[in-house]
N, C-alpha and C positions, 0 to 999 in steps of 0.2 A: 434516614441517617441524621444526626446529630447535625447544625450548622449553626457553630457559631461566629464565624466570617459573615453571612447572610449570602454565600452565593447560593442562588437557586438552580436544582437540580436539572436537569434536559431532558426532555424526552425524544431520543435523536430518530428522526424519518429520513435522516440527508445520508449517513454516510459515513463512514469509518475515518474521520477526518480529525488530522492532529488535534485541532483546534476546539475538539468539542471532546478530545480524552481517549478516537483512537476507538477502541470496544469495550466491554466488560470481562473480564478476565474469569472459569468459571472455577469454582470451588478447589479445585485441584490446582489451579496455580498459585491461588491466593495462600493456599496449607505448606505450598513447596517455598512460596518467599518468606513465610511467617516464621518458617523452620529451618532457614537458612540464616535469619538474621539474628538467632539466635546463639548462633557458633561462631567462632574462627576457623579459618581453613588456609589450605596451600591453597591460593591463588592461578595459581600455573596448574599444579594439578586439578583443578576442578574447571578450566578451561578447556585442559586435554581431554578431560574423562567426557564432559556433557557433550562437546564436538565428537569424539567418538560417539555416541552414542545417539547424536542425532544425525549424524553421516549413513546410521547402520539407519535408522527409522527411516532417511528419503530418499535411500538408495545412490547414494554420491559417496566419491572419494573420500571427501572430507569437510568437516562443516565450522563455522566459525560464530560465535555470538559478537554481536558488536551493539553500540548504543544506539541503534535504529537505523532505517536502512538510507538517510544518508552519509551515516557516517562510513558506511559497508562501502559505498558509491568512494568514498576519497580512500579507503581501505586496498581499497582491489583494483583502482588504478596506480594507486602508489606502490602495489605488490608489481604491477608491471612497470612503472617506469622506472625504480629502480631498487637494488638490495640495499638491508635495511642497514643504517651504520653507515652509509657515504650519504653525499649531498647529489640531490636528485640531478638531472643532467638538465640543462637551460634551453634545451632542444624538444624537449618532449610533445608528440604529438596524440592525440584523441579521436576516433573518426566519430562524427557523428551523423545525422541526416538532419540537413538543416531545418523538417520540417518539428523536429522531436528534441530542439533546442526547450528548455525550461529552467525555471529558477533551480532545477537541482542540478544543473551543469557545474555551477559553484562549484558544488563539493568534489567534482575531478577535479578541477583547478586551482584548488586549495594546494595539490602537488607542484604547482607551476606550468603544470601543462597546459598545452594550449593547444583550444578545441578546433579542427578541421571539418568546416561543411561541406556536403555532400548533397547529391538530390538523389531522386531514384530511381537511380542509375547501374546496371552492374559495370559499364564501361567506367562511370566516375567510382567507384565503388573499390576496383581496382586498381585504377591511377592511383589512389589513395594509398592503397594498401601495399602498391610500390615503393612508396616510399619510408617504409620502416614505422608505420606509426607504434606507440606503447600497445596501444588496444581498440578494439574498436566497441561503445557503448551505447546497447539499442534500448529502446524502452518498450516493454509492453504494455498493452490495452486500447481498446479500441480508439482512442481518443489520440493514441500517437498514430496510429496505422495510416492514415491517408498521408502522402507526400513521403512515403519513406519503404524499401523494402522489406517480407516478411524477414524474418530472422532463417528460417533455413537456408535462401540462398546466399544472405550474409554470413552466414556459420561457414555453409561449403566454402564461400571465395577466401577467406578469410584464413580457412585450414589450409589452403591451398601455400600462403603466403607466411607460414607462420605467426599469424597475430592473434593474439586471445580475443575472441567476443567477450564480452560483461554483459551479460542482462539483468536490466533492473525493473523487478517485477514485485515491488513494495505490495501491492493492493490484490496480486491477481491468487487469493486462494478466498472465495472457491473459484475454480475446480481446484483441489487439493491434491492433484495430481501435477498442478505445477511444479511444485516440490521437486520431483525428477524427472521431467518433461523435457524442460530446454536443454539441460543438464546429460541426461544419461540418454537421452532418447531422441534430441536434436543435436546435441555435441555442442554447446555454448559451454565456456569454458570454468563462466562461473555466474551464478544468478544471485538476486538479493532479495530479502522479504521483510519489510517491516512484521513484529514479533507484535505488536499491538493493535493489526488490523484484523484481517480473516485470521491469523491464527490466536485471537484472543488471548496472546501474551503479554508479559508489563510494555506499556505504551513506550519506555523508553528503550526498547531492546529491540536490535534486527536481526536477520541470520543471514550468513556468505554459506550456500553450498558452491562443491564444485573441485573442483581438481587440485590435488593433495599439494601442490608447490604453490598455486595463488593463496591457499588457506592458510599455509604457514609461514609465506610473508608478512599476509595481513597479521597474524600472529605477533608478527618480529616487529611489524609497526606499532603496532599499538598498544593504551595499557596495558602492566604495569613499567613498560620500557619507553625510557627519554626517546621517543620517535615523534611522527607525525601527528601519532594517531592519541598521542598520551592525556589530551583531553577528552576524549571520548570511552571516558573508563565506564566498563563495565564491573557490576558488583556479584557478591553471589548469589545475589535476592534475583537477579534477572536471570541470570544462570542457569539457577535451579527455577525460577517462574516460566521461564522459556522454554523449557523441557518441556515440564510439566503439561504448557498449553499443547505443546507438538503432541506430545502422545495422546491428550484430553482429542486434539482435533481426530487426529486417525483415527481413533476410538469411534465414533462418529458416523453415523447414519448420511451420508452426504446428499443420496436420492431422498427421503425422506426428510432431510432439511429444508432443500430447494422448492421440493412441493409444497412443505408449509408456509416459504418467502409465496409463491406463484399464488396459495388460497389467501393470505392477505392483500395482495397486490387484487386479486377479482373481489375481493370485498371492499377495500376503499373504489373500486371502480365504478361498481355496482352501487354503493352508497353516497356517489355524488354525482351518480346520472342524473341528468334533466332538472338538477338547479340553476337557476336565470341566470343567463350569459354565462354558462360556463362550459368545457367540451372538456371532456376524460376519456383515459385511454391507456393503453397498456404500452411501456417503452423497452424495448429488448436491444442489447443487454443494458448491465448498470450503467451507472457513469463510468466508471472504470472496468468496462468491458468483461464483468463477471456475468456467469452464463445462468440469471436469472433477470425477473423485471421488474418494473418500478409503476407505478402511476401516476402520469404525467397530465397532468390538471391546466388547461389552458383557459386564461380569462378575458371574454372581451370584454368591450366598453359598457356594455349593457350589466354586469356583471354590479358595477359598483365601487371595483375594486383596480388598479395595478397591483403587480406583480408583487414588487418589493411593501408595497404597504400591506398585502395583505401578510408578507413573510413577516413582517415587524408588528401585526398583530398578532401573531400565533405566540413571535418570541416574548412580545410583554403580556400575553396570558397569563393565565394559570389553570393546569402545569405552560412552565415555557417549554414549546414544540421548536423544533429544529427540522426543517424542510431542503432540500434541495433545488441549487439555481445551477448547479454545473452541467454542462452537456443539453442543456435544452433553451427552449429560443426568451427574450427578454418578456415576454406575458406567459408563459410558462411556468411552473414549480416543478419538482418531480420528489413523489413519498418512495422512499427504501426499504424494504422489510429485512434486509443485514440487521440494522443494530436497535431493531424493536424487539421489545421484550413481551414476554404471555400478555395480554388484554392491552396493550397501547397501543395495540393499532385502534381498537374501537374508541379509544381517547383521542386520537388525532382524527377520525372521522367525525364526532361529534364536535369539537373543535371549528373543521371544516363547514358543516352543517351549521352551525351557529350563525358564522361569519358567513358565510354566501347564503344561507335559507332566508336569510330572515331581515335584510334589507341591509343598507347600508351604516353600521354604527361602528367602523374603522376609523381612523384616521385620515382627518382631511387632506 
């Protein structure tokens, strides 16, 4: 591609991660935002049409596009704490599980709510849910799981008490069956998905599935109406790009995909066995607890190398390689086969090989 800024491109191993752009969007959505920016439209009607449309694809009540999935997150607590057009109530409560507190708590409390912890507990679980909370907001992937209840028996106790669950499950496709999993087939009341990760949509775009009254608050809150939500517009280019990717994923070979992540993952494995000081190996599942695996490359002292210097030689290569340090121990990296493209994995293995083969010419 053409660069005349001079940023240089990535060749990402880590991760579907905002910060490095999220995924590559394939052919079919980049055609649906090229060919939407070319018109004007009703706004409102092409909100309604594409939400139908992607309600009928994941098998939910109802679906909502919003600008990524944490604005989904302040979306769909503010559809329960209160209707759109009054001033939210100064009381509003959040349950969460203290161990799955994270920086995207913000965006419930962006409503003024104010978040309630929990451990994992059904007995704390229900005390909570006595007391009237707006919703209760669980997170998936492996990474939250430990210190906190699964989501079934939060959904049941929850039903029980009238309180909407929210699941925010930004990163968890694949499996692509998430889509209507918590949703139509656990009873969560409404789930959310960044539009720019597994589902290969514009990076700025999330989607709310989930039960027809939380969709069309979020609705009332949000762009093009003076609400909560009115800086988090969404345009027609994500609209229609978000579609597009939804139907591009289903479309989609998903056994067939995963197999192809698993024979890169045994090829980087295979191709940096038995380099000095160094131990590899297969990590199940991702970092964000998608049901494939990564190669988790551990270096010791004999190696030559720490962890991070060798990550900041990869980055000031050429190509710059992007690796992952989330979810594994500090002499650790871990490679992703998500957001590699045809022949880069063999590029990040000679990379690899380079830098560990052949003695120590890193960074002191």
């Amino acid at each position: 591609m053409g660069n005349p800024l001079g940023v240089r491109p990535v060749i990402n191993a880590s991760a579907t991660l905002t910060a490095l752009g999220g995924s590559l969007m394939p052919p079919a959505a980049i055609k649906a935002m090229a060919e939407a920016a070319a018109h004007f439209v009703d706004l409102h009607e092409l909100h309604t049409r594409v939400g139908e449309r992607l309600a009928a694809l994941t098998r939910n009540e109802a679906a909502y596009v919003t600008s990524g999935a944490a604005a989904g997150i302040t979306l769909t607590v503010a559809a329960c704490v209160g209707e759109p057009g009054q001033a939210f109530p100064v009381d509003s409560k959040v349950v969460m599980f203290a161990s799955q507190r994270n920086g995207y708590d913000y965006s419930a409390r962006l409503t003024g709510a104010r978040i309630v912890e929990i451990g994992p507990s059904v007995d704390e679980l229900r005390d909570a849910l006595s007391r009237r909370p707006a919703c209760v907001l669980w997170f998936a992937g492996a990474h939250y799981a430990s210190g906190a209840l699964a989501v079934e028996p939060v959904v049941e106790a929850a039903a029980s008490y009238g309180v909407p669950v929210i699941v925010d499950a930004a990163a968890q496709v694949p499996p692509v069956a998430s889509l209507w999993r918590f949703t139509s087939e656990i009873g969560a009341d409404a789930v959310i998905f960044s539009g720019g990760k597994g589902l290969r949509g514009p990076q700025s775009s999330g989607l709310v599935l989930g039960r027809r009254w939380i969709v069309e608050r979020c609705r009332a809150h949000a762009s093009p109406y003076q609400e909560i939500g009115r800086g988090m517009k969404v345009g027609k280019e994500e609209l229609l790009g978000l579609l597009a990717a939804v139907e591009w994923t289903l479309e989609q070979d998903e056994d067939a995909l995963l197999e192809g992540y698993e024979q890169m993952v045994t090829r980087w494995v295979e191709g940096l066995r038995g380099l000095p000081g160094v131990e590899v190996g297969r990590g199940y599942p991702s970092e964000a607890g998608q049901p494939h695996s990564r190669a988790v490359v551990r270096l010791s002292t004999t190696s030559g190398w720490t962890r991070d210097e060798l990550v900041a030689a990869l980055w000031d290569g050429e190509p710059r390689i992007a690796v992952g340090t989330i979810g594994v121990r500090e002499d650790e990296l871990a490679l992703n086969p998500q957001t590699i493209e045809p022949e880069e994995d063999e590029v990040v293995l000679d990379a690899l090989v380079r830098l560990l083969g052949t003695g120590r010419e890193g960074p002191s």
